[in-house]
C-alpha positions, 0 to 999 in steps of 0.5 A, spaced: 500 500 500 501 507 498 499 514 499 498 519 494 496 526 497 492 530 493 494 536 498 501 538 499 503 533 504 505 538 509 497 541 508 496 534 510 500 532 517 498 538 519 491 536 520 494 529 522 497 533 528 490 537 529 486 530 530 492 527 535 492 533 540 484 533 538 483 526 540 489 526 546 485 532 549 479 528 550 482 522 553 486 526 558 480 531 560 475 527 563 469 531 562 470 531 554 471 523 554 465 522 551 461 518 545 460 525 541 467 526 541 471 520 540 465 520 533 467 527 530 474 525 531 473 519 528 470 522 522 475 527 521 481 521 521 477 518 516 476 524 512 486 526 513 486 518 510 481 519 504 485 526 503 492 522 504 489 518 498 491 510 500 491 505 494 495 498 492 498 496 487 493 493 482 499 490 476 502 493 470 500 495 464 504 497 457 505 504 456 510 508 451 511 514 455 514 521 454 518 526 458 512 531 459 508 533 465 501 536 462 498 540 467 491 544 466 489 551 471 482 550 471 478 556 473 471 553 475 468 559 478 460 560 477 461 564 471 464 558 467 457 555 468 454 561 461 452 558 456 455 563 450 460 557 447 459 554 440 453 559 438 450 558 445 450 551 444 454 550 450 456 552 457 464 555 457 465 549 463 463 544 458 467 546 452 473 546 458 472 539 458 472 537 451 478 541 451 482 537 456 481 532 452 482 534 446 489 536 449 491 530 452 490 526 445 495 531 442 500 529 448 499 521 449 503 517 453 505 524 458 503 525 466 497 529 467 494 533 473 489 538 473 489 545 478 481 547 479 478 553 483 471 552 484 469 554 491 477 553 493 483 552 489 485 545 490 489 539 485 482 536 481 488 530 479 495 529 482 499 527 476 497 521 473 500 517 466 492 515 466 489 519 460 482 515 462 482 518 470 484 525 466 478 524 462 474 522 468 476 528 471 475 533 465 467 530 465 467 531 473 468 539 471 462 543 474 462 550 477 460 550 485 454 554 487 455 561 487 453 562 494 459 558 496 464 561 490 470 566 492 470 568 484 476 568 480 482 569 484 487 565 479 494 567 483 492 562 488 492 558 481 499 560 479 501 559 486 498 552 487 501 550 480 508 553 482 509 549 488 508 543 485 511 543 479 517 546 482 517 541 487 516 536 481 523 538 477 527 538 483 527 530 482 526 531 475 530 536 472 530 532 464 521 532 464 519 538 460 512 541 463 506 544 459 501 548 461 495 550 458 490 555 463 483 554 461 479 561 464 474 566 462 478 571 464 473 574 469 476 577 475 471 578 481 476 582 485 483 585 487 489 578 486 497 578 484 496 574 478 501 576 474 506 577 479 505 569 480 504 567 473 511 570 472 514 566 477 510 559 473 514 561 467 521 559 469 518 552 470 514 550 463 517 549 457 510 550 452 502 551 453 497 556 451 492 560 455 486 558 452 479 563 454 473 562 454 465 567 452 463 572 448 463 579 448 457 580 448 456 575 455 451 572 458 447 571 464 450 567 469 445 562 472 444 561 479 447 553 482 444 551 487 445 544 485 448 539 480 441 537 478 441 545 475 446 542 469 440 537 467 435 541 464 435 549 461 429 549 464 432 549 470 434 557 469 429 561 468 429 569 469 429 567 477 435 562 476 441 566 475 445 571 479 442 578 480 447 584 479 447 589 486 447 594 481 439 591 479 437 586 473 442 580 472 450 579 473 452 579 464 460 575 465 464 577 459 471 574 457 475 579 459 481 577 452 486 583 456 486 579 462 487 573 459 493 575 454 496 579 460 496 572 463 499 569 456 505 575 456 507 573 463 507 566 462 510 567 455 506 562 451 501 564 447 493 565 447 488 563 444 480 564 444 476 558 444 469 560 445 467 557 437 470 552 433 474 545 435 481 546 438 488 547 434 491 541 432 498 542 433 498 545 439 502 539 442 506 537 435 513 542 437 514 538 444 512 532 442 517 531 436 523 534 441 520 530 447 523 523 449 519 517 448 522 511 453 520 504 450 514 500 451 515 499 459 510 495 464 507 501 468 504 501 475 496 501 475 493 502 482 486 501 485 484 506 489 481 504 497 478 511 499 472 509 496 472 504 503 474 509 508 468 513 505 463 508 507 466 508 514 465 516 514 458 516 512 457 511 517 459 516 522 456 521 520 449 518 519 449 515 527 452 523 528 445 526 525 441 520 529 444 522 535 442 530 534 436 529 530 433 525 537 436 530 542 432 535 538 426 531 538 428 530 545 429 538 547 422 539 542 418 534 547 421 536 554 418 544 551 
């Protein structure tokens, strides 16, 4: 068995830390030696190992891999959610999933990985040389509730990515990154991000910036649910975000906000709101890249999915225990 984190370790031991005193504290003091207690620290152990993502072995496969790490900065936030792509006929986070994978074709037998913000920044997938994971990521990209959004802030994007990879070349130097930033744009408030994109630019070999909407925009739908995603019906004039100022808040793609990021990063931008995606994005790294021959290559078999049951156990007998308390406290009154 091995771990693989989908936060930074030290994010991790962190909150291992914070469980151990949490759950020494409640054996030393009597009077929070309790069931309640020793549950909900429970949940939140269950929860560091599911983040500490356990797997095993699952056998080999052959592979031709290359020397290519292709990372993917996804912007997430409620304004993805318009529908102004492909003549209106798609949202922008969809036409963001056929393009990771229509990307991940032009580099096959590379690492992928995908840095998301939705209502936090966080890695969606740590690098993996699975393009089928990749796709099922891509597919899994929908905006959160704006609600819960904190609006595009992409320096903590930048930042994430940049620790991560900077961490990755130390040990291997002789893999050459690409990155590809998917984003409508859009700023909601004050950020650093060109400040972190140079200092991403010292680390990636190639990419594109890749932007996302009209001009013209379009109102952005209200997400209470994934069920939303569904059926348009479900946005009616009272399902999309109103606007402080009155009316309806109209995103648009911000092209200058977009090529900022591009000059910074030093690759080039492209406006993908129309059409199929270039095919030769990926052709200058794959023919300098290094394919190493055929190899078995480790697959593995995820086990969060067990420790997940366990933590809906806890956390069904804990809405049991509350639920009766205030039953109790209702008929007491």
């Amino acid at each position: 068995m091995k771990v693989m984190p989908i936060i930074p370790i030290w994010a991790v031991i962190g909150l291992t830390i914070i469980a151990a005193v949490l759950l020494i504290f409640c054996i030393i003091k009597k009077k929070y030696r309790t069931i309640d207690n020793f549950r909900r620290i429970g949940m939140l152990i269950l929860i560091i190992i599911i983040i500490f993502r356990p797997v095993i072995r699952g056998g080999t496969s052959e592979a031709q891999l290359t020397n290519i790490n292709v990372y993917f900065i996804v912007d997430v936030t409620n304004s993805m959610a318009v529908k102004d792509c492909d003549n209106g006929a798609k949202r922008r986070y969809e036409k963001v999933a056929e393009d990771i994978k229509e990307i991940a074709k032009q580099f096959p037998g590379a690492q992928y990985s995908i840095f998301a913000q939705d209502i936090s920044t966080y890695i969606a997938l740590p690098l993996s040389t699975n393009s089928d994971t990749l796709f099922s990521y891509a597919n899994a990209i929908i905006p959160k509730s704006e609600y819960y959004s904190s609006g595009s802030n992409l320096s903590a994007l930048f930042e994430l990515a940049a620790e991560n990879i900077s961490t990755y070349k130390k040990g291997h130097p002789d893999r050459v990154n690409v990155l590809f930033v998917l984003s409508d744009g859009e700023e909601t408030r004050t950020s650093n991000d060109i400040v972190s994109a140079k200092s991403l630019q010292k680390l990636i070999g190639a990419g594109a910036v890749l932007g996302y909407g009209t001009k013209n925009g379009g109102k952005v739908p209200s997400v209470s649910s994934y069920r939303d995603f569904e059926d348009d019906s479900y946005f009616s004039e009272d399902y999309y975000v109103s606007d402080p100022s009155g009316g309806y808040h109209v995103s648009r793609i911000n092209e200058k906000v977009l090529n900022d990021y591009a000059n910074a990063l030093g690759i080039k931008y492209y406006n993908r709101t129309e059409g199929e995606i270039d095919k030769t994005l990926g052709d200058e790294v794959m023919k300098n890249a290094k394919s190493e021959s055929v190899e078995s290559v480790d697959s593995y078999i995820e086990l969060y999915w067990i420790v997940c049951l366990a933590l809906l156990g806890l956390m069904l007998w804990d809405f049991y225990v509350v639920f009766n308390k205030v039953l109790l406290e209702r008929k007491a009154k």
